[in-house]
N, C-alpha and C positions, 0 to 999 in steps of 0.2 A: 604426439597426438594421443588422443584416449583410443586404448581399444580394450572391448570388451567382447565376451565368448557368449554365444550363444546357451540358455538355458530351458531348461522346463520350468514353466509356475507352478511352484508352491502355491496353498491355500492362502498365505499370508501376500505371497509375493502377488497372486491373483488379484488379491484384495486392493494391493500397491498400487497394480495397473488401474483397475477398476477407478479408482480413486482420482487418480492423477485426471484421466480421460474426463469425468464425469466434471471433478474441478476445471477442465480447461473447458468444457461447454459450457457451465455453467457463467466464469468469466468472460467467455466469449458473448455468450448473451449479453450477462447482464452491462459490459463495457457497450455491445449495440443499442442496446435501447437506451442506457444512459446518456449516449453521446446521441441519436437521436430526437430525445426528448430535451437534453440541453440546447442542441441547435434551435430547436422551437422556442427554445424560454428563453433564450438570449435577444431573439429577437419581439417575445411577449415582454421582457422584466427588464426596465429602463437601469444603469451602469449603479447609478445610485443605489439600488436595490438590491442590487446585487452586492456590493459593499458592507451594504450593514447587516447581509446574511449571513457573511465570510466575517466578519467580527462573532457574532451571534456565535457561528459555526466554532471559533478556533472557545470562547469560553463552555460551550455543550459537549464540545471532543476531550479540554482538558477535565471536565468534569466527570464523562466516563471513565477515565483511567484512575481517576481519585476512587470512583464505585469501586473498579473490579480490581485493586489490589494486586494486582497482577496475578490472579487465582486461575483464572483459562487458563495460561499460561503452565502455570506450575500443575495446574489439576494434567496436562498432558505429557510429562514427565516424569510425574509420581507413580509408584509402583501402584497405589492404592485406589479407591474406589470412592472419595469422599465427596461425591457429589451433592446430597440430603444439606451436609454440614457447606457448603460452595453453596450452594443454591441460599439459604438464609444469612449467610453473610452477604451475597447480593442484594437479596434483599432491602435487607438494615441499609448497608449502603446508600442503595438508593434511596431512599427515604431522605437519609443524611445531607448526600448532595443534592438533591432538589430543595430542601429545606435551608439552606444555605443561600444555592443562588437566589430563592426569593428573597430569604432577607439582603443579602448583599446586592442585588439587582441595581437600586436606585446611583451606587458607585457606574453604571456603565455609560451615565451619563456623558460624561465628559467625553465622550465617543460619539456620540449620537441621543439625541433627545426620544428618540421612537425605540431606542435599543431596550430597555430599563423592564419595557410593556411584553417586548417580544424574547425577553429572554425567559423570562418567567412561564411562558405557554410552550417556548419549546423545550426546557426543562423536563417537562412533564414524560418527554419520550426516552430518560433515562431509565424508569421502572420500565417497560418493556422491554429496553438492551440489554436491560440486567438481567433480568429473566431469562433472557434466549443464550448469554454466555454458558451457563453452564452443559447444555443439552447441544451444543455447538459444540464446546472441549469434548466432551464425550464423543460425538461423531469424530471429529479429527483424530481423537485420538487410537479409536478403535476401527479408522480408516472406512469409516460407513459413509464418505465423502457424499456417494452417491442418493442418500437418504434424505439429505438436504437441497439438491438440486433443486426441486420444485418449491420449495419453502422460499428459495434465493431467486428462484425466478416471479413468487409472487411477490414477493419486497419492491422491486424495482419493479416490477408494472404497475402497482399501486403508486407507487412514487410517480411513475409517469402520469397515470393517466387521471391524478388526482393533482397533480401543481400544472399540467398542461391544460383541465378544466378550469382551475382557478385564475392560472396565468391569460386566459383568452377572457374572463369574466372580468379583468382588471384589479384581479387582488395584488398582486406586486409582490413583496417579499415575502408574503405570509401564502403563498402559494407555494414556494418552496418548505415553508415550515411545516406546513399540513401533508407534503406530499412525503417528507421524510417521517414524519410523526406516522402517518397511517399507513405508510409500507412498513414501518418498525413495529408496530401492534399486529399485522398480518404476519410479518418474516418468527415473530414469536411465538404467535397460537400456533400456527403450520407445523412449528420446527417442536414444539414440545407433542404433537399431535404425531411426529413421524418417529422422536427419540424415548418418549415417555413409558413407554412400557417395558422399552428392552435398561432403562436407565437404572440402575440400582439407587436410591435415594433413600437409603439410611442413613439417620440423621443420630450425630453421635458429638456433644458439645466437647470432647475432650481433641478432637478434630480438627476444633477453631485456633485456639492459640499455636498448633501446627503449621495449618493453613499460613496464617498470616506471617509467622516467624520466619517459613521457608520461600515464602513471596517478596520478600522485602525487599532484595533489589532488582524482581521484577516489576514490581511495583514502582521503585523509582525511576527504573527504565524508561519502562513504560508512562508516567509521568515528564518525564525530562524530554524522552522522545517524542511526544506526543506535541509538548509546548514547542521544540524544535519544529513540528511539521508545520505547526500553523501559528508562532510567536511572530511571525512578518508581517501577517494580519494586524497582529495588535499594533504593534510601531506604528506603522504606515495608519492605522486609524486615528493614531494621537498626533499625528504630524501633519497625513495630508486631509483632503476631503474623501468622502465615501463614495463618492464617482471613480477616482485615479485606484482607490482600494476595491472598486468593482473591474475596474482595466485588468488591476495586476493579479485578482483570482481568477479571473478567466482566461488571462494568459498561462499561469500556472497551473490550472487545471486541465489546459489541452495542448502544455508543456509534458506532463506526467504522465498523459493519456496513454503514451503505447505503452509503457509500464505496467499500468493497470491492468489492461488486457491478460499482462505474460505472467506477472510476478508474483501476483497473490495467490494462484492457481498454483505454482512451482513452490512456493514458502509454504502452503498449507499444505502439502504433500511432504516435501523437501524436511520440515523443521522434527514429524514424529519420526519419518525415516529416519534421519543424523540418529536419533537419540535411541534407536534399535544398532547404530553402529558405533557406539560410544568407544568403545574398546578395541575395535578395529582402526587403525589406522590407516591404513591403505583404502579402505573401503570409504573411511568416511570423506576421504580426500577426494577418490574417484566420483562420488555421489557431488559434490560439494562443486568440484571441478568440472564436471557435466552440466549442470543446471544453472553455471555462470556463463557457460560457452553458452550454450544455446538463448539464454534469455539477450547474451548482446547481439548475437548475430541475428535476433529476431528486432530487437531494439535502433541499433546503430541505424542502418537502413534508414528507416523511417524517420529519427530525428533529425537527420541530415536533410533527408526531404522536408520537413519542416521548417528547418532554419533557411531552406533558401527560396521557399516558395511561403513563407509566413503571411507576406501581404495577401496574397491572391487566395487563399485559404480563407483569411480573414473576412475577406468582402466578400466570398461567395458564397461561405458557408452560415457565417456569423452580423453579417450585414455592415455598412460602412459606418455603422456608429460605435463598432470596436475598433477602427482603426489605429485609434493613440494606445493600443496593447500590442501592436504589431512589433514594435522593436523591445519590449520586455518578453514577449513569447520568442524571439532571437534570442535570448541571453540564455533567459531560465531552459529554455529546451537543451542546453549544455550539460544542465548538471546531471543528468541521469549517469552521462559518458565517463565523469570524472573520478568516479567512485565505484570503478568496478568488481574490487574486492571484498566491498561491505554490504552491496547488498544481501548474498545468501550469507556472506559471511559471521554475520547476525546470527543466523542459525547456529553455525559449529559453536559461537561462543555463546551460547542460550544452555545447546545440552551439554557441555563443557563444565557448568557451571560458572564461567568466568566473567560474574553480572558484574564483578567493579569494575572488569576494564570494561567491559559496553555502558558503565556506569560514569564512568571516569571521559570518554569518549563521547558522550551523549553532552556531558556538562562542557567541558570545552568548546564543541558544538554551540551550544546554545548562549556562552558567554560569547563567543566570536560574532553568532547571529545579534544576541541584544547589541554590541559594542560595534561593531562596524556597521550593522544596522542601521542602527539609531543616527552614525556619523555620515553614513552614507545618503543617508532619507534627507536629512538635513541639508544638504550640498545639490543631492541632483532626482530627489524626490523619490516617486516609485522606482524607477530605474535606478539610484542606489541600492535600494534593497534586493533588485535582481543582479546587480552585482556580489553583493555580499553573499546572496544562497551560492555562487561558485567557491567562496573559500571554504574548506572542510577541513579542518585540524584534526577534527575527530578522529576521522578517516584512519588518520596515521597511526593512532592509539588503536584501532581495531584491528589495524596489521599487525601493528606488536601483538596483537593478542591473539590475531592466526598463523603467526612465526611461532609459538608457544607451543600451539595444539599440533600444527601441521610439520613445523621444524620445515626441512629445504624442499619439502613438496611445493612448497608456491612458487619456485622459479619456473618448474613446470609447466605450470597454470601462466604466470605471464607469458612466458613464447608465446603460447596461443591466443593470449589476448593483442600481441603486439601483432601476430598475422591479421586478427579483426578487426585493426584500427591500421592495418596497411592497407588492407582492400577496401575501405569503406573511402578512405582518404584517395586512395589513388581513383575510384571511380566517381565521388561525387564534388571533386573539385574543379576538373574538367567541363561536369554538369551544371553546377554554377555558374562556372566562367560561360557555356555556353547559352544561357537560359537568362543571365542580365539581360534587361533594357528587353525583352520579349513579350510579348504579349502572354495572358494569364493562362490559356489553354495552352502554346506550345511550350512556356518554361514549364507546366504541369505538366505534358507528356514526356519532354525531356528528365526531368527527375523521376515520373514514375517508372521509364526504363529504368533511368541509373539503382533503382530501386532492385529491381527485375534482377539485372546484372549482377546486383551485390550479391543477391541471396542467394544466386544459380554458382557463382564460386565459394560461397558458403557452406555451399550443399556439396558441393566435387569435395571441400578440401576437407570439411567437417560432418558430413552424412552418417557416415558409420556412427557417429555420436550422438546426431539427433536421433535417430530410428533406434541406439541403446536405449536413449531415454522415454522413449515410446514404450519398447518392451520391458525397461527397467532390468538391461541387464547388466551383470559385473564378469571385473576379470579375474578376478580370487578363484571364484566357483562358490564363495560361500552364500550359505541361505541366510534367509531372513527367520528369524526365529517364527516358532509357528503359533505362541500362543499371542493371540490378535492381542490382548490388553497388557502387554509385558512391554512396558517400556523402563529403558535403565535411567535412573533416577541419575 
């Protein structure tokens, strides 16, 4: 088990906590009102609609990552200050890729005859994400997490209360397009209005061929992984209709949901810490190995409640015209479990520098998803394609590549993941078997105990762990260096 010593906060260590806390309300938030405002627009935006958003969606996501070269990224690892020179190549950027998707737009055809119109307008919301990347890397980087809270909180209320307008007026998919567009031009002005004055934005062209030369396989990373996140879209667009491809993002999306909540809040904290313990190994494992316990033990629980209560979730929260996603939101609610070494694990090999193998791991990945995909969809429709997100080849290439960095610390780490997946298993199998053939309220009270259950032995057997990572403390005694912007390249 992890144990950790109690310490004093440093300035920087201060800064740590601050951050982390500030990121987990903020997450918390913004997953409440998101899941909120979805339940309302699922039952405003007919399945169809919602289909050729998540198409729309997976060409505007891989488009971003094509803008930011992976520069966020690398600008929070770099020893230097080049934000001036970040901020105009975002720019260009975007420029670049919007200019593109309009000319390439009338290709989205063959997906959808309405896509071609709607890609082109939501393109437009790439110059505003470009912009707000660089004054974003800076706060994470300099751990001002808390400076952005409010900027993140106005993003998603605009979002809400601008596609939930639209959504009740009967605009259909382009209520989501407007509500992500105009919380992204909010989430931007806020965010350079809260970063912009403390931001150093010296602007220095010999910068650029730096920038981009030292981003390159964060940029394909990030590329590769990007098309990984939302390439099933695509398939499933060419194969089935835009109704079955609205089933299967909605199942997916509240597949992922408790994720969301835990993980980005942990990884935006999690990724510039690693990279302050570069050189420490024991530390960087302990940090690495905490923030994997604790994000399953807050994860498992809940999926498990959702695989066995998926129907009765469905109709009551989502209405009975999602029903034919009730058995894809069973599959895909799996994968989060199957892959529990990769997700912070991302991190160590980011500050590591070890982008070919998350490079090499991502491509695998995504030739597995196009190739069994594609043969999957073909045989048994959406639901192939929720089969195929459980195969991860990748996975195994990112182990090799935290066998490298970590050496025989990760058997460590397993023990305590095999106790996480003994106690979830021995309490929610029981709850299934008891909670079949029940009515929608008593199998939901039955599972939200077994829920209960899980996390009260979670907390006996692994406590001392969460509450380190509340104070952010280590067993070394070593500090965290004190100058806020030193991170090791």
């Amino acid at each position: 088990m992890l144990k950790f010593k109690s310490r004093g906060l440093t300035p920087t260590r201060y800064k740590v906590m601050v951050s982390l806390v500030c990121s987990y309300v903020s997450q918390a938030l913004n997953t409440g009102v998101n899941l909120l405002s979805r339940l309302l627009l699922a039952r405003l935006i007919i399945p169809s609609d919602w289909g050729l958003f998540a198409e729309a969606l997976l060409i505007i996501t891989i488009g971003g990552a094509m803008r930011d070269l992976g520069i966020p990224l690398h600008l929070i690892r770099d020893n230097g200050k080049k934000y001036g020179s970040a901020l105009v190549l975002e720019g260009i950027m975007s420029l670049v890729v919007i200019s593109l998707i309009w000319i390439l737009a009338p290709l989205a055809q063959a997906w959808d005859p309405r896509l071609p119109h709607l890609l082109r307008i939501f393109s437009l919301m790439l110059l505003p994400e470009g912009l707000a990347m660089v004054p974003k890397a800076f706060l994470d980087k300099e751990l001002l997490v808390n400076r952005a809270l409010l900027c993140e909180l106005l993003q998603i209320g605009t979002f809400a209360i601008v596609s939930l307008v639209m959504g009740y007026l009967g605009y259909g998919v382009w209520s989501l397009v407007a509500g992500y567009g105009g919380g992204m031009v909010v989430y931007s002005i806020s965010l350079w209005l809260r970063a912009g004055r403390s931001m150093p934005l010296g602007f220095d062209r010999r910068h650029i061929p730096d920038l981009v030369s030292h981003s390159g396989f964060l940029f394909l990373n990030g590329l590769v992984g990007t098309s990984l996140g939302y390439m099933d879209s695509g398939i499933l667009g060419s194969l089935v209709t835009s109704r079955e491809v609205g089933y299967y993002f909605i199942a997916y999306t509240w597949a992922f949901l408790p994720g969301k909540l835990l993980f980005p809040s942990l990884y935006r904290i999690i990724y510039p810490t690693l990279a302050r313990y570069k050189e420490d190994a024991d530390g960087l494992f302990n940090i690495y190995h905490l923030g994997t316990v604790v994000l399953l033990a807050v994860e498992l629980p809940v999926l498990a409640l959702l695989f066995i209560n998926a129907q009765h979730y469905v109709t009551l929260l989502l209405g009975r015209q999602w029903l034919p996603s009730v058995p894809l939101l069973r599959i895909i609610a799996l994968g989060p479990a199957l892959v529990p070494f990769s997700r912070l694990g991302i991190a160590v090999l980011k500050v590591h520098h070890k982008d070919r193998i998350f490079f090499l791991s991502s491509v695998i990945g995504l030739v597995s998803l196009l190739a069994l995909g594609w043969f999957l969809t073909l045989h048994y429709r959406a639901m192939g394609m929720a089969y195929a997100n459980l195969i991860a080849p990748g996975s195994l290439v990112q182990l090799y590549g935290l066998t490298l960095v970590l050496k025989g610390r990760l058997w460590k780490m397993a023990f305590d993941l095999l106790i996480l997946y003994a106690i979830c298993m021995a309490v929610f199998i029981p709850a299934g078997m008891l909670s079949h053939g029940l009515d929608a309220g008593s199998s939901l009270a039955i599972g939200g105990i077994g829920a209960v259950v899980c996390w009260m032995i979670y907390y006996t057997v692994f406590g001392r762990s969460i509450r380190a990572l509340l104070a952010f403390r280590r067993s070394d005694g070593a500090e965290l260096p004190e100058t806020d912007g030193e991170v090791l390249a």
